[in-house]
N, C-alpha and C positions, 0 to 999 in steps of 0.2 A: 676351682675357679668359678667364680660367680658372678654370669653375667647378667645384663638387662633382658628386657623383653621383647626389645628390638632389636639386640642383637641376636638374641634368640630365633626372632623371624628369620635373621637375616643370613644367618651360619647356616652351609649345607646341612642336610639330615645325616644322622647319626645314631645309633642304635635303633636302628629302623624307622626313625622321622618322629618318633613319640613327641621330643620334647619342643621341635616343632609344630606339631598337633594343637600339641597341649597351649602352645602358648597362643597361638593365632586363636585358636577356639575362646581361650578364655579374653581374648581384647575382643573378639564379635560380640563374643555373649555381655561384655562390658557396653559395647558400644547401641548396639539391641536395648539393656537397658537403662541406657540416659536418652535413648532418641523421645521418650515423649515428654523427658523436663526440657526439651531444647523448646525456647519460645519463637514461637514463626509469628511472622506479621501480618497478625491479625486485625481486619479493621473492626473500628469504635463502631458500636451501633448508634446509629443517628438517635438522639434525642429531638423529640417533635418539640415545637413551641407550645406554649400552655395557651396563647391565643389563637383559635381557630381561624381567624382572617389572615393570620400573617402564615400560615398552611395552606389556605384554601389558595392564597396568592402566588403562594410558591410553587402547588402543585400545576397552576393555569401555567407560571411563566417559566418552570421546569419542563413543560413539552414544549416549548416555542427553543428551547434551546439543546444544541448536540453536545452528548458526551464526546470530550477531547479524546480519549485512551479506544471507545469502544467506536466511535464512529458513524453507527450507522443505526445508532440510541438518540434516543431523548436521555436527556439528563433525569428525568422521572421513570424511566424507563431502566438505567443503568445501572448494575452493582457493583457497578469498582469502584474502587478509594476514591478515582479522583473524581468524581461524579458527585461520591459523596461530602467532598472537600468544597465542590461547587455548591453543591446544597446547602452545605451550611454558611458559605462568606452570602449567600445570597439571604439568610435566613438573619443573619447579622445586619446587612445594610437593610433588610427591612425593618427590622429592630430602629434601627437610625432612622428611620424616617422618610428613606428615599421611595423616589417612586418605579414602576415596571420599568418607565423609557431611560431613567437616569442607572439605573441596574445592568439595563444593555448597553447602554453606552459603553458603562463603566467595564462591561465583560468584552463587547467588541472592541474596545481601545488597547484590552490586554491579551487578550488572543483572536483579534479579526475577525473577517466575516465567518469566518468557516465555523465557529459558535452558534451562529445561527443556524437553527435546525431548516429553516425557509429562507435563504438568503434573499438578500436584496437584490432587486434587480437595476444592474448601475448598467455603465459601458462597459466594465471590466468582465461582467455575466454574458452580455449580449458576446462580446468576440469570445468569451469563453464557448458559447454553444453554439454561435454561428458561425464564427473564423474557419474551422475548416472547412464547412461549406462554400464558402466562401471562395477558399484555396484549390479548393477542387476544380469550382466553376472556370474558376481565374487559369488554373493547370490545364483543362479540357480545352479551352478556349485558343491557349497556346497552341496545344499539340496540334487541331483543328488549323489552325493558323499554319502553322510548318509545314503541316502536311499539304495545303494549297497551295504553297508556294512553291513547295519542289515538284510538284505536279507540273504547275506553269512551268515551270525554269525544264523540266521532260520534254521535248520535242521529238513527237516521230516521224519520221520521213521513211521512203521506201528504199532501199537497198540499189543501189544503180546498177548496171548489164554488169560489168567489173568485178565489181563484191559480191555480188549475187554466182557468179560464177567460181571467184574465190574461195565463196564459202560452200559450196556443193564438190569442188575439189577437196576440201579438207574433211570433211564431211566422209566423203567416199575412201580415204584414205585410213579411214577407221575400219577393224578389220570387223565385222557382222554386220554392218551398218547401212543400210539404202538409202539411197538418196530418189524423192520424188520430179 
């Protein structure tokens, strides 16, 4: 009876696991040698433009902006694809003729300010950096607040003959306890 190779894997062992062995050994040893024709996704190396101006411009307004993927990069700074997928749409529209502000635009309209390696500073930055200061102050001020008020709304008074007596009765009714 002549089976496959995976059923082979897959049938208990039998005459001591030989033909089990043999088969798994030989699909590793198969699979060992195709892993380096398996193609991985390798990125293109950028090709530089043959005009030095439209480089030199790329290089200025490639640190003015942040890599999407890496973060906490300059785009000139960055080695991932998509940095270098920036690089080149920007290396394009300069080909076209546009200029550095129309380039940002055209990148802040399609992925926002967060592109920008130095964001602008709008309203939406100011409560970004300030707001919880802000909250805090505004929380503190509350608590501050409450706590005045149940202070006032506390009144002490002294204990009358009655209660005062009551509570040295109860007091002394605890068993170790003295009452002064």
């Amino acid at each position: 009876m002549n089976k496959s190779g995976r059923e082979a894997c897959l049938r208990p062992p039998n005459n001591g696991g030989k033909p089990l062995f043999l088969t798994c050994s030989l699909l590793m040893f198969v699979i060992f040698l195709m892993a380096p024709f398996v193609k991985a996704q390798v990125q293109e190396e950028e090709v530089p433009s043959d005009d030095p101006v439209i480089e030199q411009r790329l290089a200025n307004l490639s640190k003015e902006l942040r890599c999407l993927q890496c973060q906490n990069q300059t785009l000139a700074d960055s080695p991932a694809g998509l940095a270098a997928d920036l690089r080149r749409e920007i290396r394009i529209q300069m080909k076209a003729g546009k200029s550095d502000k129309e380039i940002i635009a055209f990148l802040t309209q399609r992925y926002g300010d967060f592109i920008l390696y130095k964001p602008r500073v709008t309203f939406t930055t100011y409560l970004l950096w300030f707001g919880p200061f802000v909250l805090l102050i505004g929380g503190l001020y509350l608590l501050f607040h409450y706590i005045k008020q149940r202070r006032d709304q506390i009144t002490e008074k002294p204990l009358s003959a009655d209660e005062r007596r009551r509570a040295e009765e109860m007091l002394a009714s605890l068993p170790g306890k003295e009452t002064t």
